[in-house]
Every structure is written in C-alpha cells, then in structure tokens.
Rosetta silent file (secondary structure, phi, psi, omega in degrees, C-alpha in Angstrom):
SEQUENCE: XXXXXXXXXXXXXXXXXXXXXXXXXXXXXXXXXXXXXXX
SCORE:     score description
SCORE:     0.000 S_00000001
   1 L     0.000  -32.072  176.142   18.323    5.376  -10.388 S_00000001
   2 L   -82.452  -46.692 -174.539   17.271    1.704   -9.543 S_00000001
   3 L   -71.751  -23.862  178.773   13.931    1.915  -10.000 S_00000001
   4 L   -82.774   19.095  170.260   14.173    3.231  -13.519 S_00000001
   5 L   -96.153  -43.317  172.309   16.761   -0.179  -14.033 S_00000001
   6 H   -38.469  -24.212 -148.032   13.747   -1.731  -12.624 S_00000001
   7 H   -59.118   -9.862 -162.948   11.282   -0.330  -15.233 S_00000001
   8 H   -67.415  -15.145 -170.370   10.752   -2.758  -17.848 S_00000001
   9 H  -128.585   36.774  175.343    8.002   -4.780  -15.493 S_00000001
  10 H   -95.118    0.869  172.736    7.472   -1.771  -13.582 S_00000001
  11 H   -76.205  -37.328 -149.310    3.704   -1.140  -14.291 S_00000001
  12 H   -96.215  -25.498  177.996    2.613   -4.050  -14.152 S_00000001
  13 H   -83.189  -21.581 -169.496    4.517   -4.829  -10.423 S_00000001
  14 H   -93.987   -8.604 -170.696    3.364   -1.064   -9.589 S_00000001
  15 H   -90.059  -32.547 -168.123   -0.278   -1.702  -10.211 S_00000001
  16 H   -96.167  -34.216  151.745   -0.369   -4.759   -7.789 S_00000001
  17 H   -31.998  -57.727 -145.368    1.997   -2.901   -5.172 S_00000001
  18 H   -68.877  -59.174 -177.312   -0.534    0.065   -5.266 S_00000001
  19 H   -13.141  -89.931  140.455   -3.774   -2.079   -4.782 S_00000001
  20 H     1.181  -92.113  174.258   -1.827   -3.802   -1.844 S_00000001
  21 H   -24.672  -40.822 -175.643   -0.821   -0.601   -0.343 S_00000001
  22 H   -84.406   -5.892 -177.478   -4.381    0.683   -0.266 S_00000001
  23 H   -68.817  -69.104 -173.958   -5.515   -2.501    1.217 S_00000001
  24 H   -35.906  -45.171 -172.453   -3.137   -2.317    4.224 S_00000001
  25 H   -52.569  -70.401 -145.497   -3.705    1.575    4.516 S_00000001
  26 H   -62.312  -25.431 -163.629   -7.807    0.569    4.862 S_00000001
  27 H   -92.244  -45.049 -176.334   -6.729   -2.130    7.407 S_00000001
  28 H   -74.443  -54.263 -171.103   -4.110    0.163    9.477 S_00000001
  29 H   -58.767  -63.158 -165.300   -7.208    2.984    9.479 S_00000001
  30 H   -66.112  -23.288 -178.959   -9.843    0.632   10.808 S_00000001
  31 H   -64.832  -55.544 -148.242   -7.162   -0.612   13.276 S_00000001
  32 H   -78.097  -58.907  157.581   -6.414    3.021   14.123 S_00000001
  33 H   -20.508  -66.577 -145.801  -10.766    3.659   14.931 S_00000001
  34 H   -90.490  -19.017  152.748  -11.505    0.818   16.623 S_00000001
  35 H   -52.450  -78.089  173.689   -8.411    2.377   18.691 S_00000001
  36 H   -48.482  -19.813  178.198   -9.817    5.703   19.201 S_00000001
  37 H   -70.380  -60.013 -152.982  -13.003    4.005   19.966 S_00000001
  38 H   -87.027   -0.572 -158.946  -11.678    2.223   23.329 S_00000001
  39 L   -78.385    0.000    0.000   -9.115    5.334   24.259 S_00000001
C-alpha cells in the first residue's frame, strides 16, 4: 500500500534505484570472487 501512494514519481525513482542495485550486486559479486580466490 505505500508504494502505490508513492507511484506518481515511481518510474522514474525505480529506474535509477534498479541501475544502482545492479551496480552494487556487480560490486558485492566481484567482492564475493576475489574471496573465493584467497579461501
């Protein structure tokens, strides 16, 4: 229920979220390799 009171700017804040999510994911992944690398 809050995010659809949210919705009128929600595309445009959800597009820039997702980007931003996949950056971190790609960051947390190479983190998580270079792990597995020294274990």
């Amino acid at each position: 229920k809050e995010l659809n009171s949210n919705h009128d700017g929600a595309d445009e804040t959800s597009e820039k979220e997702q980007q931003e999510a996949i950056e971190h994911i790609d960051e947390v992944q190479n983190e998580i390799d270079r792990l597995n690398e020294t274990a």
